[in-house]
C-alpha positions in Angstrom: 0.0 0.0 0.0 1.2 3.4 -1.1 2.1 5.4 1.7 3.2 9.4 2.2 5.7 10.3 3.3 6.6 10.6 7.5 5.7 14.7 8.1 4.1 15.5 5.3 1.1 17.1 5.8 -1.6 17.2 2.8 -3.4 20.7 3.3 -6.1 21.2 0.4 -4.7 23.5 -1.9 -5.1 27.0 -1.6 -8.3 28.9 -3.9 -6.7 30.5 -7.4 -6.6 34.1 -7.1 -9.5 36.6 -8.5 -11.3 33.5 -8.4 -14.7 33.5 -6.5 -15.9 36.6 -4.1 -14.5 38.2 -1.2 -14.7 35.6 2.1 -16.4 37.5 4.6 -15.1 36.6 8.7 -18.2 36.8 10.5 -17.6 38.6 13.8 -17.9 35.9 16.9 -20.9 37.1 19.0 -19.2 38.1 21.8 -16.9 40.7 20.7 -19.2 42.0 17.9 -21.8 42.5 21.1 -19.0 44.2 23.2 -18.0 46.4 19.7 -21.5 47.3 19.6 -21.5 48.2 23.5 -18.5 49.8 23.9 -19.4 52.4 20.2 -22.4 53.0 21.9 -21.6 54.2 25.1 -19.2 56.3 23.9 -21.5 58.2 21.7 -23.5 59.2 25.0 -20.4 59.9 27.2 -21.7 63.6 28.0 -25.1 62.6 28.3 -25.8 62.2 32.4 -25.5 65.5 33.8 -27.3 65.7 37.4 -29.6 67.8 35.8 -33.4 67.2 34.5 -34.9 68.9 32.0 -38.3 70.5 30.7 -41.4 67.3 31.0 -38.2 65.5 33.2 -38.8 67.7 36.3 -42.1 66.4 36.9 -41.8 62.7 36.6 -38.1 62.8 38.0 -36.8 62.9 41.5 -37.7 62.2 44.6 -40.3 64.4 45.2 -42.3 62.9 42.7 -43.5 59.8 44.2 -42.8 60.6 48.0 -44.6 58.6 50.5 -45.7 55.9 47.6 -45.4 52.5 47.9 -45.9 48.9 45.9 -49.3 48.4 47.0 -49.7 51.8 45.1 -48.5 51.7 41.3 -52.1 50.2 40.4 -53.5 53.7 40.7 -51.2 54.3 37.7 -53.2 52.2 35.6 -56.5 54.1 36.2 -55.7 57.3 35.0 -53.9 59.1 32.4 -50.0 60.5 32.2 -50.1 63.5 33.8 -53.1 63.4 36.0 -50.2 64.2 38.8 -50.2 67.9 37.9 -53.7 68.3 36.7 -52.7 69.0 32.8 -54.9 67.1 31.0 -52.7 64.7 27.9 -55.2 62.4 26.8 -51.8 60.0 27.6 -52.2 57.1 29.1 -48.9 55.3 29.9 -49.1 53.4 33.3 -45.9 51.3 33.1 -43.9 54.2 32.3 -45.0 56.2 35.6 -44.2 52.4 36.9 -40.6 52.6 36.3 -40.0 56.0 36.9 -41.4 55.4 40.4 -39.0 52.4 41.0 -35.9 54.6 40.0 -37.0 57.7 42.2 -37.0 54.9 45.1 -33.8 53.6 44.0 -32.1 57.2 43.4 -33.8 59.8 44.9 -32.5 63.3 44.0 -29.4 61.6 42.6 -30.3 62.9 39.1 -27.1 61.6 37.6 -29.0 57.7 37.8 -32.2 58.7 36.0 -29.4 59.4 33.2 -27.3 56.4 33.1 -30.7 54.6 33.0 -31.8 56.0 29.6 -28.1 55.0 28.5 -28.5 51.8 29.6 -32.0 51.3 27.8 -30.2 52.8 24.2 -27.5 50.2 24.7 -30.1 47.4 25.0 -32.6 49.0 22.2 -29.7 49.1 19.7 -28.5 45.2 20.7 -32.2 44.2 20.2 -32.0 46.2 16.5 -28.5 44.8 15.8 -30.5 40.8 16.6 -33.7 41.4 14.7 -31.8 43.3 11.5 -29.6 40.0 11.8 -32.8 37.8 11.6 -34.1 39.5 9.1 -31.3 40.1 6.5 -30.8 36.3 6.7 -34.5 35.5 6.3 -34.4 37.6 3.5 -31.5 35.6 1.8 -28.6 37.3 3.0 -25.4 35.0 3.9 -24.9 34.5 7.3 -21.8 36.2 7.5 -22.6 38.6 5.6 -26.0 39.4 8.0 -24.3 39.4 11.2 -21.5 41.9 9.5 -24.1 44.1 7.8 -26.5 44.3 11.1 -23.8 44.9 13.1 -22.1 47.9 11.1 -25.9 49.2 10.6 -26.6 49.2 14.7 -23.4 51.0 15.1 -24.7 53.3 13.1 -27.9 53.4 14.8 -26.4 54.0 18.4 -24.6 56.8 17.6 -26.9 58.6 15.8 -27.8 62.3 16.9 -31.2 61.8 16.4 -31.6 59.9 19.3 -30.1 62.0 21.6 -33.6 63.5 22.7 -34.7 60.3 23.8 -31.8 59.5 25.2 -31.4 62.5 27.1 -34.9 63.6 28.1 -36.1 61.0 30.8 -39.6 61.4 30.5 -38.8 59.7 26.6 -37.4 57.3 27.9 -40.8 55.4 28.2 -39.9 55.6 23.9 -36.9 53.6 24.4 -39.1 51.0 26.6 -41.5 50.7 24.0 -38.9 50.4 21.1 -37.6 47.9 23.1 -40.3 45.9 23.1 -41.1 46.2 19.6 -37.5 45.2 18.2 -36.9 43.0 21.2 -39.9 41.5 20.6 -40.1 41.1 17.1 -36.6 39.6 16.9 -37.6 36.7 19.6 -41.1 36.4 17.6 -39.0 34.9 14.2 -36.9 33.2 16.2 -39.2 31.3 17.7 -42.2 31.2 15.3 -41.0 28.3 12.6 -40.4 25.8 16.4 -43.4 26.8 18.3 -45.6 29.2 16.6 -48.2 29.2 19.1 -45.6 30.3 21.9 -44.6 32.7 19.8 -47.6 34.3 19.0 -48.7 34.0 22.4 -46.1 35.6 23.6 -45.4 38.4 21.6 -49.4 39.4 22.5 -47.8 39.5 26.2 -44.6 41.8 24.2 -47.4 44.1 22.6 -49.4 44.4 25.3 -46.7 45.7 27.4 -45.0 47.7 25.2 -48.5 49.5 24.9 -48.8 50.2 28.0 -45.5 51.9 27.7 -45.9 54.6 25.0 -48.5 54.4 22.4 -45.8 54.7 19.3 -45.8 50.7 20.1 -49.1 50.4 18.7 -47.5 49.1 15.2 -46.5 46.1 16.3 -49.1 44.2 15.2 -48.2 45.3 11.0 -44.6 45.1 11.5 -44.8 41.6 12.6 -47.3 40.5 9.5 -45.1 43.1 7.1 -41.8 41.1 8.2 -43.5 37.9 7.7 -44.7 38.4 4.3 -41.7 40.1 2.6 -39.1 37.7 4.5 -41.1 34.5 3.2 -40.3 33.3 -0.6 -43.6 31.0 -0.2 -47.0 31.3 -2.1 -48.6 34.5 -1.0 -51.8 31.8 -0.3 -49.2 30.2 2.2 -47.7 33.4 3.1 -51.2 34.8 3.9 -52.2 31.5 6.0 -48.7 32.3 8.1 -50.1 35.5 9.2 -53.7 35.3 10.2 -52.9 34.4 13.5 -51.7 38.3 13.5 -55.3 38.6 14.5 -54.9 37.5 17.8 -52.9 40.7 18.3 -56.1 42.7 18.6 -56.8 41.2 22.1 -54.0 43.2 23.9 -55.2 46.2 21.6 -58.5 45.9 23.0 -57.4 45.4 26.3 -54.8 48.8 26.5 -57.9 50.8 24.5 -60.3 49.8 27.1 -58.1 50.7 30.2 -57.0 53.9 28.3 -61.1 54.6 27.5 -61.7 53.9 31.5 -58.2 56.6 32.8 -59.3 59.0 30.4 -63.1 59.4 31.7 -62.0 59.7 35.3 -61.2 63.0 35.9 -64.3 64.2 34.6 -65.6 61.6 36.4 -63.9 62.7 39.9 -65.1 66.4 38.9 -68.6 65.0 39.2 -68.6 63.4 42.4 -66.4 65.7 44.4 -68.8 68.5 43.6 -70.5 68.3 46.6 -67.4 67.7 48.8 -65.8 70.9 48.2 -66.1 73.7 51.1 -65.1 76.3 49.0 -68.1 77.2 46.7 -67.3 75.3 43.5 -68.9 75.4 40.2 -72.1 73.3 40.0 -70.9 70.0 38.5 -72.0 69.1 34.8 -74.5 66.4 34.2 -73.3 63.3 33.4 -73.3 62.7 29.5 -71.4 60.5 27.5 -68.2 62.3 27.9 -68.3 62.5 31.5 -70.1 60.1 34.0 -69.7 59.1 37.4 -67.0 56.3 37.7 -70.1 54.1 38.8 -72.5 53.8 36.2 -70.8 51.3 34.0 -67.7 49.0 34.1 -64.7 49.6 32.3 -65.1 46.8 29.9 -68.5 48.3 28.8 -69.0 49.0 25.0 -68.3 52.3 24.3 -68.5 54.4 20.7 -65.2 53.1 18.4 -64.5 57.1 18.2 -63.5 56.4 22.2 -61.1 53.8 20.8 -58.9 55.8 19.0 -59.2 54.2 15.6 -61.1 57.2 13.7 -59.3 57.6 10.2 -59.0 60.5 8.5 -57.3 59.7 4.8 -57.5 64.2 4.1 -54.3 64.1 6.8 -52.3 61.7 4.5 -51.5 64.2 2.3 -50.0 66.2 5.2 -48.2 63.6 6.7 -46.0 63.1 3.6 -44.0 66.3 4.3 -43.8 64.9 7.4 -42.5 61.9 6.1 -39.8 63.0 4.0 -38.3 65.5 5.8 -38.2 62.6 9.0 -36.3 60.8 6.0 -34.0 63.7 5.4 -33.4 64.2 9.1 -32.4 60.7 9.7 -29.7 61.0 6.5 -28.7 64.6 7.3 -29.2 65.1 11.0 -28.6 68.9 11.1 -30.0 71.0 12.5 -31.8 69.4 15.2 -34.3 71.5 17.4 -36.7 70.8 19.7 -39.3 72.0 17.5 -39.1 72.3 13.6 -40.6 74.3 10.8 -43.5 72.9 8.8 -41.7 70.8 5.8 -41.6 73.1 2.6 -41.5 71.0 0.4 -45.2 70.5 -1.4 -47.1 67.9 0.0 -47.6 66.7 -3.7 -44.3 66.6 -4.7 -43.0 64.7 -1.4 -45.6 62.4 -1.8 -44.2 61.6 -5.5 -40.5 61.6 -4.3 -41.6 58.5 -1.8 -43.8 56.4 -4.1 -40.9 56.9 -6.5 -38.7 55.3 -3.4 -40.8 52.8 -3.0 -41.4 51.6 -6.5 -37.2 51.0 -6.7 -37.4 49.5 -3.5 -40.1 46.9 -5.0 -37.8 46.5 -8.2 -34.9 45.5 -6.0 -37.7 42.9 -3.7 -38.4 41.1 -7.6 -35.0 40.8 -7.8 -34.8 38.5 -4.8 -33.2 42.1 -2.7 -36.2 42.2 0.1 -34.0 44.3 2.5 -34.3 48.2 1.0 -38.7 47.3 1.1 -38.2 45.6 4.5 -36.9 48.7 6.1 -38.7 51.2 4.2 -42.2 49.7 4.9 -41.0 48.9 8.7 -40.0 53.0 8.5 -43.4 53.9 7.5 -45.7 51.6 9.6 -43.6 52.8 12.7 -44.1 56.3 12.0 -47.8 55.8 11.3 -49.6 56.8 14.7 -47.3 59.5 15.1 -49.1 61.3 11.7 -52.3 62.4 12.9 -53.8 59.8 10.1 -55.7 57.7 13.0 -56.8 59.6 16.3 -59.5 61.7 17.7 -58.4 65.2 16.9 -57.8 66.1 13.5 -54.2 68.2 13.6 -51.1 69.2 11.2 -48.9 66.4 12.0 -45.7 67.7 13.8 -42.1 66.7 13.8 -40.3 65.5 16.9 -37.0 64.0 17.4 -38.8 61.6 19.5 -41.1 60.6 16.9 -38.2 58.7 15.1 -36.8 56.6 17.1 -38.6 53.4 16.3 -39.0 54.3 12.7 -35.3 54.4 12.2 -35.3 51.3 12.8 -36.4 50.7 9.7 -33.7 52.7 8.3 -31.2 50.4 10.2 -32.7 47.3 8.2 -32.4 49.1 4.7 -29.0 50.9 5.8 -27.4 47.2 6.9 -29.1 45.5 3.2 -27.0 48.3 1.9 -24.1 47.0 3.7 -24.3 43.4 2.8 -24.3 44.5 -1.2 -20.8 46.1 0.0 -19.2 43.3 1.8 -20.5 40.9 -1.5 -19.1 42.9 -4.0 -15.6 44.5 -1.9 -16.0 42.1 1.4 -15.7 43.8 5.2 -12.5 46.4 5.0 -14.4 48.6 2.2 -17.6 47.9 4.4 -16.0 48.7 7.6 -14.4 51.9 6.1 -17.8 53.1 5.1 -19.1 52.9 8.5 -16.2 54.4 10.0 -16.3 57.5 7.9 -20.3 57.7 8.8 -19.8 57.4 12.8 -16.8 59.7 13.0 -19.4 62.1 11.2 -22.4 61.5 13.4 -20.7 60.7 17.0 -19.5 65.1 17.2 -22.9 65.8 16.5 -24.1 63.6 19.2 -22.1 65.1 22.0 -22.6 68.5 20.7 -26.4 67.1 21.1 -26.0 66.1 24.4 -24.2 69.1 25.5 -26.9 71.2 24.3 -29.5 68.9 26.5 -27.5 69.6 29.7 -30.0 72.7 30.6 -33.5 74.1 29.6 -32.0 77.8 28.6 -29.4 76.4 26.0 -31.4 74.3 24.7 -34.5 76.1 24.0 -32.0 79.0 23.3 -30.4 77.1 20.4 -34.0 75.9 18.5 -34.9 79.9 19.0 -31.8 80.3 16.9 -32.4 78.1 14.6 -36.2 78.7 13.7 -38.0 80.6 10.9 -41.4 80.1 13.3 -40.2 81.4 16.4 -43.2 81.2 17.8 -43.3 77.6 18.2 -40.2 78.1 20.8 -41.2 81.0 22.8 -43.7 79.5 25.4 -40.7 76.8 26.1 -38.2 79.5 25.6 -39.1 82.1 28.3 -40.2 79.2 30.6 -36.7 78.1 30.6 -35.6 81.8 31.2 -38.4 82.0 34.3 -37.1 78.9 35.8 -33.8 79.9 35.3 -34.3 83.4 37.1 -33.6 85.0 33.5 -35.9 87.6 34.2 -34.5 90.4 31.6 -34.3 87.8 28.9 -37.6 86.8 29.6 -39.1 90.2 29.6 -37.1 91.1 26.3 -38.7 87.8 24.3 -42.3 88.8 25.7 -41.5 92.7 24.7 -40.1 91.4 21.0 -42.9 89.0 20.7 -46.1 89.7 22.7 -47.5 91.9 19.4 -50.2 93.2 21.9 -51.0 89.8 23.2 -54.5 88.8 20.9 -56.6 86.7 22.6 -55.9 82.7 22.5 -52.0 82.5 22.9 -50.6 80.5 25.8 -47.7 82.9 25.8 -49.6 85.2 27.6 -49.3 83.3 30.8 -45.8 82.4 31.0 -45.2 86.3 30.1 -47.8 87.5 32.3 -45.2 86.1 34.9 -42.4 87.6 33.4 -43.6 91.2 33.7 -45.2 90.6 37.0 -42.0 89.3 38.7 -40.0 92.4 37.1 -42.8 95.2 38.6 -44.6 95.9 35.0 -47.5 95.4 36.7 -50.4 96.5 34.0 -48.4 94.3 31.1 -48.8 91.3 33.3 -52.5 92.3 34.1 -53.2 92.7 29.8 -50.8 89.5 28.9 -52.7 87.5 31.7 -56.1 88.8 30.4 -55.3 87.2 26.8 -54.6 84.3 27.8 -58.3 83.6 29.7 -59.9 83.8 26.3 -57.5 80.8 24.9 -59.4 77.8 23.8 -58.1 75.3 25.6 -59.0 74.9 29.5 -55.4 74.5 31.0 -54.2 77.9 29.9 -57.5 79.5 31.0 -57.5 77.9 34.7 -53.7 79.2 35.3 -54.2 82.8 33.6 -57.3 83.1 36.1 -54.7 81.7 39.1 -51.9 84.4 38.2 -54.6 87.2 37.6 -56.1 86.0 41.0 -53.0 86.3 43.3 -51.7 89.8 41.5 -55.1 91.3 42.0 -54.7 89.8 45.7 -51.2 92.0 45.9 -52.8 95.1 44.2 -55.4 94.8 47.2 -58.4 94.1 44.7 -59.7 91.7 46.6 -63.0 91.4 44.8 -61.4 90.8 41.4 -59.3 88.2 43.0 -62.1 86.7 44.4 -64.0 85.9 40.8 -60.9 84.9 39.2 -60.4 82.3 41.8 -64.2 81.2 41.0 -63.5 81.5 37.8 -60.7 79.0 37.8 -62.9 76.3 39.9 -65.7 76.5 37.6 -63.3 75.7 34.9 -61.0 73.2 36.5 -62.8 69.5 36.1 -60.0 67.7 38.5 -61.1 67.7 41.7 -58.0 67.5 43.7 -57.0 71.0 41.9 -60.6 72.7 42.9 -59.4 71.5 46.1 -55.9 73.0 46.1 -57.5 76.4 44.4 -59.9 76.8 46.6 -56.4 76.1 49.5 -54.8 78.8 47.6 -57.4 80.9 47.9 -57.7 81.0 51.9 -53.7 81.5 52.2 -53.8 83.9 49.7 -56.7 86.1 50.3 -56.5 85.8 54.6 -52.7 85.4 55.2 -53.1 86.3 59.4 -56.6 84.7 59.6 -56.1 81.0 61.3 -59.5 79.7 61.3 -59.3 80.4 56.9 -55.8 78.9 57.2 -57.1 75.9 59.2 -59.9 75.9 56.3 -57.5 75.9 53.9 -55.0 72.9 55.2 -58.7 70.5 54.9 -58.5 71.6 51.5 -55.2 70.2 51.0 -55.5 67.2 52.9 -58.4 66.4 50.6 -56.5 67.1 47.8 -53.5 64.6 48.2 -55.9 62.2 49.2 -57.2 62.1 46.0 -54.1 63.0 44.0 -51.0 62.2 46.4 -48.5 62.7 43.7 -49.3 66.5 43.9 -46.0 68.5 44.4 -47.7 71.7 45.0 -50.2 70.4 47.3 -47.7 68.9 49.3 -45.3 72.1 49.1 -48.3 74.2 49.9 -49.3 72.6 52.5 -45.4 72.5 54.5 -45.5 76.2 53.9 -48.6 76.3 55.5 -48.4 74.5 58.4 -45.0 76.6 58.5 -47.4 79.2 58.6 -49.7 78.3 61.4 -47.1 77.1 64.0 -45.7 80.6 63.7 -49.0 82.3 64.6 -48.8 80.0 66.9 -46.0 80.9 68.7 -46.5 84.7 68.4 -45.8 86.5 71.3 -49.3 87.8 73.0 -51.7 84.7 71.5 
């Protein structure tokens, strides 16, 4: 028998050269995880300042949810975002106030944590995108190597991005980051799962939708990016394709389920208003009859049929056209993130013409899906069933749809999925270094503009101050703008805006309040009497109730106590929340018979009541230590 010879090893011969394509190394798991991490994180090193922001100061803290406990996070599920403060949102949200109570246990006023939290959630958000755009690229045909490469360049790309930095930064949007999470996370354990054990899988990504629901209401897509990645990931029959995603149906359980808790929150302060009426000292309002839109908490269950219009499914196809300004310039912002602002203009581009630019998109991105290329109509149709009930196309109120950093977040997702398809035609046709370059040259572009992002986030005044800069519509910043300035004790700034700007305060602008306060607290005592005056006659009740409040307590200090008398009725009859008609009718007392300890004595019943109905009240609560304050020292005076 033949045999080699002793040593000589017989390795297969090397492949020609120029012969074949590129060979892709796929990353190992581990270190293109800790890549992923490490990019990430570095993107957002400026981003936890011990400092909250705007929305953040009243859902941060420790203030917040003082003297609350376990046994009481289910009132969170009965009533609607902000009920807290009295601002009506029509938001309903219960998990989020859920973990933002457990972190104001865990860090109190250490501001700092609430920061490093929303970190935390990016770096998990962008590992869930960097799993699913995996699954997906390799559903759709992509190598293996080639997916994980592709999907992990493409996250990279998607955690350092500036247009996140809102959500990132603002921890009141982080409840965006929970429901994104839950909406990638989810999706990418759904295929996973689904060919094994479809019933599990279906079953639990209800649970997923459910929850992520009950988070923010941009998860409510869920159910048509799960059928949407189904159908253009399969290569089967569309008969078969079809028959894979009926079960999709089943998703309209937990849609039921979070419409008809949000139906039941949103009715109860209306419903409160009704039955506190009579339990109010202080003169209030009669109470409205019940109707539809507001009756007692008792006359039907929460699962009671109610009109769809309650649901919040009403279409309205005349906003379409709107929303595809809205559409493309989110597209342009997401390729050319600069500026960014808080607020932006209205798109100029005609609504016509943007609408033909994005069919025109779409029709090449269904040329490239015949040609066995699903991933550019995979992201682009994840992009635009994400963005959908942020458009104003479904809901109750018909309004020009707006555009918000925040907005975006999930939708670029979608992006992520077309960028990394992208990606994978480059590691194909030049493998990973020309890849690799491309990404590099993209992040060390994007990652400046996220810590000048950041840095810009680190205070109200710089950052409102920047999107004034930056605006044609200037208006759209000033309310936030001279808040900032008030907060910030900015008072000649403030005043200047208002003077620039107030353009003899018509009737029906909010900015009459916030300047009303501006020119009160600098001694212009008539301007804040005519800016307050404007703003009673704006259409929306908040506004009213606190221009009624301000007039109230600077007629109190001009001594017309009979003008400050009606305004403080005035503001009852309009507030519907009965812990505020409590704490009104509190401020009243303190404010109108300041030596007077039998009105004072009056006045703390009123605020007891009202943090036993509302005990997440920060100005009850301060109100009320300032008033007791109050009483021990007439207490204590010498001669009493």
């Amino acid at each position: 028998m033949a045999q080699g010879k002793p040593g000589r090893r017989h390795n297969p011969p090397p492949p020609p050269r120029g012969s074949g394509r590129p060979r892709p190394i796929a990353p190992t798991p581990g270190l293109a995880l800790l890549a992923l991490v490490l990019i990430t994180l570095l993107a957002y090193a400026n981003a936890w300042p011990n400092n909250l922001t705007f929305d953040d100061r009243m859902f941060a803290g420790g203030e917040r949810f003082a003297g609350m406990g376990w046994s009481d996070l289910g009132r969170f599920f009965t009533e609607e975002l902000w009920a807290a403060t009295g601002v009506g949102s029509h938001l309903y949200r219960p998990l989020m106030l859920v973990f933002m109570a457990v972190q104001s246990w865990l860090f109190g006023d250490w501001l700092v944590g609430y920061h490093l939290v929303n970190i935390l959630l990016h770096v998990l958000v962008t590992v869930a995108v960097f799993g699913l755009v995996a699954h997906v690229l390799r559903a759709g045909g992509s190598e293996p190597q080639n997916a994980r490469w592709g999907a992990l360049l493409a996250a990279v790309v998607f955690g350092v991005h500036p247009i996140h930095t809102e959500v990132v930064n603002s921890v009141f949007n982080g409840s965006e980051m929970l429901a994104s999470l839950g909406v990638a996370g989810g999706l990418w354990w759904f295929l996973r799962t689904r060919e094994n054990a479809a019933f599990t899988a279906w079953l639990g990504l209800g649970v997923v939708y459910l929850l992520a629901l009950l988070c923010r209401e941009s998860a409510a897509s869920l159910p048509a990016l799960a059928v949407a990645l189904l159908w253009l990931t399969d290569r089967a029959r569309w008969t078969l394709r079809l028959r894979k995603a009926l079960p999709a149906l089943w998703l309209l359980v937990p849609l039921l389920i979070y419409l008809a808790l949000r139906t039941h929150a949103l009715e109860q302060p209306a419903a409160a208003a009704v039955e506190s009426a009579s339990q109010l000292a202080a003169e209030p309002a009669p109470a409205e009859p019940a109707t539809d839109a507001a009756r007692p908490a008792d006359t039907e269950p929460w699962w009671a049929p109610r009109n769809l219009q309650d649901y919040w499914i009403a279409f309205r196809p005349e906003q379409a056209l709107l929303a595809a300004g809205l559409w493309l310039e989110s597209l342009r912002i997401m390729v050319w993130p600069h500026p960014l602002q808080i607020y932006y203009d209205p798109p100029d581009t005609n609504p016509w013409v943007a609408a033909m630019l994005q069919l025109t998109l779409l029709g090449l991105a269904l040329l490239v899906y015949l040609k066995q290329r699903p991933g550019l109509l995979i992201g682009l149709a994840f992009f635009y069933l994400a963005i959908l009930p942020s458009s104003q196309v479904f809901g109750q109120e018909s309004a020009a749809p707006g555009l918000a950093d925040r907005i975006l977040y999930l939708p670029s997702v979608g992006l992520t999925i077309a960028l990394a398809a992208g990606l994978c035609w480059l590691l194909r046709r030049f493998g990973p270094r020309i890849a690799v370059a491309t990404v590099a040259v993209i992040s060390l572009a994007l990652v400046p503009l996220t810590w000048a992002r950041n840095a810009e986030w680190i205070n109200d005044v710089v950052l409102a101050e920047s999107t004034y800069q930056r605006l044609d519509d200037k208006d759209s910043v000033l309310d936030t703008l001279i808040a900032a300035h008030l907060r910030e004790g900015s008072l000649q700034r403030a005043v200047e805006l208002c003077d620039t700007h107030g353009e003899g305060w018509p009737p029906g602008r909010t900015l009459g309040v916030h300047c009303g306060s501006a020119y009160g607290r600098t001694g212009r005592l008539a301007e804040a009497e005519k800016a307050f005056l404007s703003a009673t006659h704006h259409p929306k009740s908040n506004p009213v109730v606190f221009a009624h409040i301000n007039l109230a307590m600077l007629y109190v200090h001009l001594g017309r106590r009979a003008e400050a008398v009606a305004h403080f009725e005035q503001a009852n009859a309009r507030e519907k929340r009965a812990f505020r008609r409590a704490y009104f009718s509190a401020l009243m007392l303190i404010q109108m018979f300041p030596e007077d300890r039998d009105r004072l004595l009056e006045a703390r019943t009123h605020l007891e009541r009202a943090l036993a109905l509302q005990p997440r009240h920060a100005e009850s609560r301060a109100e009320l230590a300032g008033l007791n304050a109050r009483l021990a020292s007439l207490d204590n005076k010498p001669g009493d």
